[in-house]
VMD Tcl script that builds the backbone (N, CA, C; Angstrom):
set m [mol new atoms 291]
animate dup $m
set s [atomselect $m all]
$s set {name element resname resid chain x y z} {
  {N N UNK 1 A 108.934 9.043 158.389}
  {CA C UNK 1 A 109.771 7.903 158.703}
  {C C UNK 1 A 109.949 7.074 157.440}
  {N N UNK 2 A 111.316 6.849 157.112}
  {CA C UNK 2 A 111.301 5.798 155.761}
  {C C UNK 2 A 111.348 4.477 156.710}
  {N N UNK 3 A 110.471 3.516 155.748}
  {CA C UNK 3 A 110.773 2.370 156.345}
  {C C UNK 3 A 111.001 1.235 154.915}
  {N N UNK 4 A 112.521 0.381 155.382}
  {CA C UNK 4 A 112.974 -0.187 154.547}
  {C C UNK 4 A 112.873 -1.815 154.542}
  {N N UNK 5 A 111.691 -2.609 153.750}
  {CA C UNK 5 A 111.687 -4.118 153.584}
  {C C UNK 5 A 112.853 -5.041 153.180}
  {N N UNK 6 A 113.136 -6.176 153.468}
  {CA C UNK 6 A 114.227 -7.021 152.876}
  {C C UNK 6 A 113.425 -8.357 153.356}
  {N N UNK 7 A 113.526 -9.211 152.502}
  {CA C UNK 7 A 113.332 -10.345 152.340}
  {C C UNK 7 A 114.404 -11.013 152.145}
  {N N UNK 8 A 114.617 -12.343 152.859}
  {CA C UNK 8 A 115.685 -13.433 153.001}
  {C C UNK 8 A 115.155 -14.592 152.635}
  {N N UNK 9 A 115.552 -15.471 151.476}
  {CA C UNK 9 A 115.458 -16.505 151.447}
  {C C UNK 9 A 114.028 -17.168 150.504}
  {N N UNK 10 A 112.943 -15.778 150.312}
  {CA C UNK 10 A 112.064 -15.381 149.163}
  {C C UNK 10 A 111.935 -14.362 148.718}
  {N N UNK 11 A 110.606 -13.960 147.759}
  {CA C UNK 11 A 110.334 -13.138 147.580}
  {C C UNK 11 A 108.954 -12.526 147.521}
  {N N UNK 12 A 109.278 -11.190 148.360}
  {CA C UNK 12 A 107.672 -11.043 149.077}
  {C C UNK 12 A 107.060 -10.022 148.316}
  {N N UNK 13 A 105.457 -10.562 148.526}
  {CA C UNK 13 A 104.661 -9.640 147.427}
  {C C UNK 13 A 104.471 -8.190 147.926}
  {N N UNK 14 A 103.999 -7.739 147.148}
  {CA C UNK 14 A 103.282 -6.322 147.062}
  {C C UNK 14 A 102.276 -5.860 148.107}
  {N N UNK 15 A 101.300 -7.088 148.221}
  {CA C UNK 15 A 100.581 -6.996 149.508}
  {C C UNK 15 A 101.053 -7.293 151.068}
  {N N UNK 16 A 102.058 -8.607 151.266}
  {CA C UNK 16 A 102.843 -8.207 151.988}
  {C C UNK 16 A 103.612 -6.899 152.633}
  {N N UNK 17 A 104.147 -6.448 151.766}
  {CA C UNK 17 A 104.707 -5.339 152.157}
  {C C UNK 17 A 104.150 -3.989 152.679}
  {N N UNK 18 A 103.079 -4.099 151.708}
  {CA C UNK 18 A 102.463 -2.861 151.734}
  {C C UNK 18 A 101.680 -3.060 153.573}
  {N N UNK 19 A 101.506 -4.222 153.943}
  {CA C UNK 19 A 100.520 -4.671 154.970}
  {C C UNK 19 A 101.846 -4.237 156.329}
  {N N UNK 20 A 102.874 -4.592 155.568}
  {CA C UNK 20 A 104.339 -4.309 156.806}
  {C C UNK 20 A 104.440 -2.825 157.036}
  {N N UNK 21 A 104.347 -2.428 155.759}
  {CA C UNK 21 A 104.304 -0.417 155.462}
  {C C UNK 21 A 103.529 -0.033 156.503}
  {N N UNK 22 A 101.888 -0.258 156.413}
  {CA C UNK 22 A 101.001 0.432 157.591}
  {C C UNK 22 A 101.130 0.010 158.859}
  {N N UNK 23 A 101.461 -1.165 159.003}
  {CA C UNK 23 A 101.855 -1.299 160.520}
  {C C UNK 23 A 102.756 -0.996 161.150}
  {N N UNK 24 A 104.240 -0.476 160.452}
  {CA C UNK 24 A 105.234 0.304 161.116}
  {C C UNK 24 A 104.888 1.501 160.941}
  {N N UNK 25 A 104.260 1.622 160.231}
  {CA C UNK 25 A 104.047 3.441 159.941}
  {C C UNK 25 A 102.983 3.984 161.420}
  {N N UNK 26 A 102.281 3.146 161.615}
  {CA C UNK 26 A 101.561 3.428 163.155}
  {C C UNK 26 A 102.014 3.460 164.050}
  {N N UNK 27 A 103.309 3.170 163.994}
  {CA C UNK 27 A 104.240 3.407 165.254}
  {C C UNK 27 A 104.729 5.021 165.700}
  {N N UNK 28 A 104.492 5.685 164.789}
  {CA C UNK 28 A 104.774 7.442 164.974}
  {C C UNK 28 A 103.576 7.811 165.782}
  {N N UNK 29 A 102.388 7.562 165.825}
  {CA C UNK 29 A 101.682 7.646 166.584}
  {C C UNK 29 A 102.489 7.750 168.357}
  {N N UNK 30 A 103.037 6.919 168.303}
  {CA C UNK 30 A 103.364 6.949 169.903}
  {C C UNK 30 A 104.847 7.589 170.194}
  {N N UNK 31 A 105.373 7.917 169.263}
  {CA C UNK 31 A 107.041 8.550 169.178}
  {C C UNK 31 A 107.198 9.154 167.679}
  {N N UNK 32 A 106.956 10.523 167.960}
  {CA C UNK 32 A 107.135 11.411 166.468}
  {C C UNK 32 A 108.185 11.243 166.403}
  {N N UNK 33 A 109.692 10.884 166.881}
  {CA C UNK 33 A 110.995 11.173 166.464}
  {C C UNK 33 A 111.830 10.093 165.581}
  {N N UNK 34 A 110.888 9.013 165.388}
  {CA C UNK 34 A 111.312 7.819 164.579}
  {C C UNK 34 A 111.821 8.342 163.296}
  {N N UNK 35 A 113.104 8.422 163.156}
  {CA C UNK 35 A 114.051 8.464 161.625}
  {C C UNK 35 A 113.456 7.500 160.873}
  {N N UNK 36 A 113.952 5.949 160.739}
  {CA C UNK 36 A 113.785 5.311 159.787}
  {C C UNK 36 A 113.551 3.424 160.749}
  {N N UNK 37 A 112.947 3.150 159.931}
  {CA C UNK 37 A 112.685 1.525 160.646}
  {C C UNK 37 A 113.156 0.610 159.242}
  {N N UNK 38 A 113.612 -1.044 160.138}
  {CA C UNK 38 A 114.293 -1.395 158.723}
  {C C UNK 38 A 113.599 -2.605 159.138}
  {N N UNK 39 A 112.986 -3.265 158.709}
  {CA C UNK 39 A 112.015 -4.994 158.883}
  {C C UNK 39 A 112.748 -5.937 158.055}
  {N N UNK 40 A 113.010 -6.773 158.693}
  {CA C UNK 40 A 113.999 -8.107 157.904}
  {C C UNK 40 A 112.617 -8.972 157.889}
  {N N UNK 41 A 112.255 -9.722 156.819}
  {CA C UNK 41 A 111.225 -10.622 157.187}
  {C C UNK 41 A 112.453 -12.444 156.169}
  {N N UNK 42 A 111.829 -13.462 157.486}
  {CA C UNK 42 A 113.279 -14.692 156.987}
  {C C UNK 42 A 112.236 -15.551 156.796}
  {N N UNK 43 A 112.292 -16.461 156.570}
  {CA C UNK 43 A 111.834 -18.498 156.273}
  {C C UNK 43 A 112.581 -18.474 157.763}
  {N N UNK 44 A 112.478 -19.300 158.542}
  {CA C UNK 44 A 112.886 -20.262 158.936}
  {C C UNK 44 A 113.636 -21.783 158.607}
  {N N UNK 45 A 114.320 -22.319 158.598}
  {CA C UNK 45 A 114.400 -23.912 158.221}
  {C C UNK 45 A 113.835 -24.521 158.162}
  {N N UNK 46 A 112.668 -24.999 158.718}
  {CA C UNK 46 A 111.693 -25.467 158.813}
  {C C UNK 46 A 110.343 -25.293 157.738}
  {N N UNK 47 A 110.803 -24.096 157.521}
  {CA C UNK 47 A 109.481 -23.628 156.922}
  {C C UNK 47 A 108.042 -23.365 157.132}
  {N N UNK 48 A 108.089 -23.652 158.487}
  {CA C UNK 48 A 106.387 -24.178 158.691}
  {C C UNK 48 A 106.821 -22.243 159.477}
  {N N UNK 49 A 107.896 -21.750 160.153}
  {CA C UNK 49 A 107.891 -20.774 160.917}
  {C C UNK 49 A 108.415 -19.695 160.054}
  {N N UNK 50 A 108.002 -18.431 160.097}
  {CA C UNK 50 A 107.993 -17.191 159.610}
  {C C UNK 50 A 108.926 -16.122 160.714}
  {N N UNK 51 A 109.814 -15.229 160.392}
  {CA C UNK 51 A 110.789 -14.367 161.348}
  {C C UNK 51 A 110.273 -13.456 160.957}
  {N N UNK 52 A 110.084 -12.344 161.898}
  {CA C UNK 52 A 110.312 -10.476 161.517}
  {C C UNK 52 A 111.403 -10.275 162.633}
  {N N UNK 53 A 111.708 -9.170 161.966}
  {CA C UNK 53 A 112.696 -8.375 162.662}
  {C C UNK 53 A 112.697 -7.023 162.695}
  {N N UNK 54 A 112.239 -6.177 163.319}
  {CA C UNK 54 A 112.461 -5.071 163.395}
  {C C UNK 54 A 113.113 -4.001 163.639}
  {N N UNK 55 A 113.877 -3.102 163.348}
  {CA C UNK 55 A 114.847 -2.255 164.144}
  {C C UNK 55 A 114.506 -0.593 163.853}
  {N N UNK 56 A 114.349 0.359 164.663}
  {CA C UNK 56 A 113.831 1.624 165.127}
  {C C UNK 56 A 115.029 2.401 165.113}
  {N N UNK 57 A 114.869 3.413 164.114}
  {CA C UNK 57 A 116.124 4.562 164.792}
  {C C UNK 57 A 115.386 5.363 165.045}
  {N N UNK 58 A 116.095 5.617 166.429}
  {CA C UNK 58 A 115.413 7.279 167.141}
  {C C UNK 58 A 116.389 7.873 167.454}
  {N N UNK 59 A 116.763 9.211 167.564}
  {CA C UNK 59 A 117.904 9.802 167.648}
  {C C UNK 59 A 118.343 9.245 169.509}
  {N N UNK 60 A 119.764 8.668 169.332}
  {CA C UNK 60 A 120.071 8.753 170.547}
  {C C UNK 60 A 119.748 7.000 170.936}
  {N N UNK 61 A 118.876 6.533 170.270}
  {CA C UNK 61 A 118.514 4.740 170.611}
  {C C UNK 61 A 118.459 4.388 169.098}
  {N N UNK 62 A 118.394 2.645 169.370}
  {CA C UNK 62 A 118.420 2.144 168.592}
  {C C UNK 62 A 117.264 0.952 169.454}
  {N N UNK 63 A 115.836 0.753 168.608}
  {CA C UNK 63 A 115.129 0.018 169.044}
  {C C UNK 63 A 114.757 -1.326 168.200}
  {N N UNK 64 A 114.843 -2.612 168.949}
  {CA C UNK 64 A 114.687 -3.368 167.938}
  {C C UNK 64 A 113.731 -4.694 168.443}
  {N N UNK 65 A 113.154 -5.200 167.694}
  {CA C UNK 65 A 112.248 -6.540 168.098}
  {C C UNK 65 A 112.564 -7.660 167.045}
  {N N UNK 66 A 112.056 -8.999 167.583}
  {CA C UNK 66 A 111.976 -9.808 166.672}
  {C C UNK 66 A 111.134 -11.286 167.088}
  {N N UNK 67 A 110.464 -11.187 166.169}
  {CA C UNK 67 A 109.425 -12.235 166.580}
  {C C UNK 67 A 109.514 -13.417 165.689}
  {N N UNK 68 A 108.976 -14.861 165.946}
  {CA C UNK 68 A 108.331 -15.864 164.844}
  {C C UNK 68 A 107.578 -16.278 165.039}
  {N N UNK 69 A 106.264 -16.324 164.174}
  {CA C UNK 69 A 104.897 -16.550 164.214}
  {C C UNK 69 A 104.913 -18.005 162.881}
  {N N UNK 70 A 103.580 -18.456 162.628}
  {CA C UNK 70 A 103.456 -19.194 161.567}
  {C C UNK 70 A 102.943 -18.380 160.426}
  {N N UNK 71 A 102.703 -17.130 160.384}
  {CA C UNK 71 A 102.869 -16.231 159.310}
  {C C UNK 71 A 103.185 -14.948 159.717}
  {N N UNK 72 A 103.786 -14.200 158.734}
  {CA C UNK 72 A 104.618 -12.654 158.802}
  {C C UNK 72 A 103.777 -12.169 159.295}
  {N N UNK 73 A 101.888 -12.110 158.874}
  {CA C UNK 73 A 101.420 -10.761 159.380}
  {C C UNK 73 A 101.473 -10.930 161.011}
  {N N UNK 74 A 101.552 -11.919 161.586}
  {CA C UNK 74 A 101.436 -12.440 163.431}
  {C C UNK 74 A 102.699 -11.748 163.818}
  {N N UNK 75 A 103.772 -12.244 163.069}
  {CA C UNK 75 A 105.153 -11.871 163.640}
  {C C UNK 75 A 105.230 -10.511 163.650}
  {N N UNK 76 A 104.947 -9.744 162.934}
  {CA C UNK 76 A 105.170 -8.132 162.560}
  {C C UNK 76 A 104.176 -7.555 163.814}
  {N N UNK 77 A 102.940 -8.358 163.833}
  {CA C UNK 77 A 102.155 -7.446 164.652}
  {C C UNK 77 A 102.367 -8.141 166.371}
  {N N UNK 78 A 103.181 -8.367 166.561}
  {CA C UNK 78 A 104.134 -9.322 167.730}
  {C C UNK 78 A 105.370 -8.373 168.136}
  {N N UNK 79 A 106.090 -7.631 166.818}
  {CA C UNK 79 A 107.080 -6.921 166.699}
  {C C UNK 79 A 106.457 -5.322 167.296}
  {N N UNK 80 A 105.761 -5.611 166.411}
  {CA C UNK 80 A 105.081 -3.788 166.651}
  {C C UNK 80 A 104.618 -3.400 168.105}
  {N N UNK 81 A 103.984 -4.669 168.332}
  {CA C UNK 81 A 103.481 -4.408 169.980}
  {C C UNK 81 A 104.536 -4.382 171.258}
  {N N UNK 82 A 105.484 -5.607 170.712}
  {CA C UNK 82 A 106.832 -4.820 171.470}
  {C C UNK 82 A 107.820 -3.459 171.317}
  {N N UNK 83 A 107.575 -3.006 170.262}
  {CA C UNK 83 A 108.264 -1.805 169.597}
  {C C UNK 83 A 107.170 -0.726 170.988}
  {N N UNK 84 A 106.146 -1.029 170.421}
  {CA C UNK 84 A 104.977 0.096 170.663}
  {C C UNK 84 A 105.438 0.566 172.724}
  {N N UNK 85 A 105.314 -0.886 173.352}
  {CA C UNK 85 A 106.142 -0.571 175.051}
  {C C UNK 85 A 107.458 0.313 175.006}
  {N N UNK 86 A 108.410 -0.200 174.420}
  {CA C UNK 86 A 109.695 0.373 174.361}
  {C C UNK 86 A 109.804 1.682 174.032}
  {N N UNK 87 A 108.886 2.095 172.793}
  {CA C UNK 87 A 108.581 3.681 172.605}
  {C C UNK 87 A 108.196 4.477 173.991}
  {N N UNK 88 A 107.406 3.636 174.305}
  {CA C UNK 88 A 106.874 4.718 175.286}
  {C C UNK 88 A 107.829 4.619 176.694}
  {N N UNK 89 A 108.430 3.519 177.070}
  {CA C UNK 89 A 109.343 3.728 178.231}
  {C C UNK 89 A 110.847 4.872 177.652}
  {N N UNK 90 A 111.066 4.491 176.375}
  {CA C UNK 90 A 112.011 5.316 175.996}
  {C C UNK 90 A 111.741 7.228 175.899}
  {N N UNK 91 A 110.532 7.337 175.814}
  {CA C UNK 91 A 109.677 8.645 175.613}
  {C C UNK 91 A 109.774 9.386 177.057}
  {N N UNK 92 A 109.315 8.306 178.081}
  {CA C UNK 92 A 109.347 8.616 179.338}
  {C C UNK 92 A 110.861 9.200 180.072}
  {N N UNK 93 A 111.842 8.018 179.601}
  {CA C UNK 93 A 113.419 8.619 179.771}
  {C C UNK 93 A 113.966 9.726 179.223}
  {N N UNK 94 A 113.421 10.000 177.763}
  {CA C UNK 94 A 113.729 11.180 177.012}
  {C C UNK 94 A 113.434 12.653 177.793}
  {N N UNK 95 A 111.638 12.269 178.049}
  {CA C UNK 95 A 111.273 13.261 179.166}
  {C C UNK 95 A 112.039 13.533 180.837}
  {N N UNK 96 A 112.217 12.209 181.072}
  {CA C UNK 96 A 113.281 12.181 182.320}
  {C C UNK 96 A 114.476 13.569 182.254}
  {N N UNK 97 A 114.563 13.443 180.968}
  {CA C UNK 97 A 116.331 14.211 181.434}
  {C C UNK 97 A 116.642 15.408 181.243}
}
mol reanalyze $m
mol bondsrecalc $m
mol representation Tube
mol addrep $m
């Protein structure tokens, strides 16, 4: 699965990312067919609030989350855990048909 970072509005470190890398990458665990995932991470206006965004290609869906926490690593792992349900109801339909 490639998975592609973007930052809005800063610029995010090395450890950041790399911390975004392993936690989408654990998502194949529950759906081998994941193509590519793309994580938007934003500021808020405020600043005090942090955005992720997630979006899943699987052949045939398009899966996506988005959370705001008071830091990225909350929001991502907010994202992932909703990603992580949707895999598996989508897995279940796949098997359905």
């Amino acid at each position: 699965m490639e998975v592609r970072i973007q930052s809005v509005k800063f610029d995010a470190d090395v450890k950041l990312t790399n911390y975004v890398q392993k936690k989408v990458e654990k998502l194949d665990r529950f759906f081998d067919g994941i193509i590519a995932a793309e994580v938007v991470l934003s500021l808020m206006p405020d600043l005090n609030n942090k955005k992720a965004a997630i979006r899943l290609e699987i052949p045939g869906y398009d899966l996506r989350a988005e959370r705001q926490a008071k830091k990225f690593e909350s929001a991502v792992v907010a994202c992932v855990d909703v990603l992580k349900q949707q895999l598996k109801k989508t897995k279940e339909k796949i098997r359905g048909l």
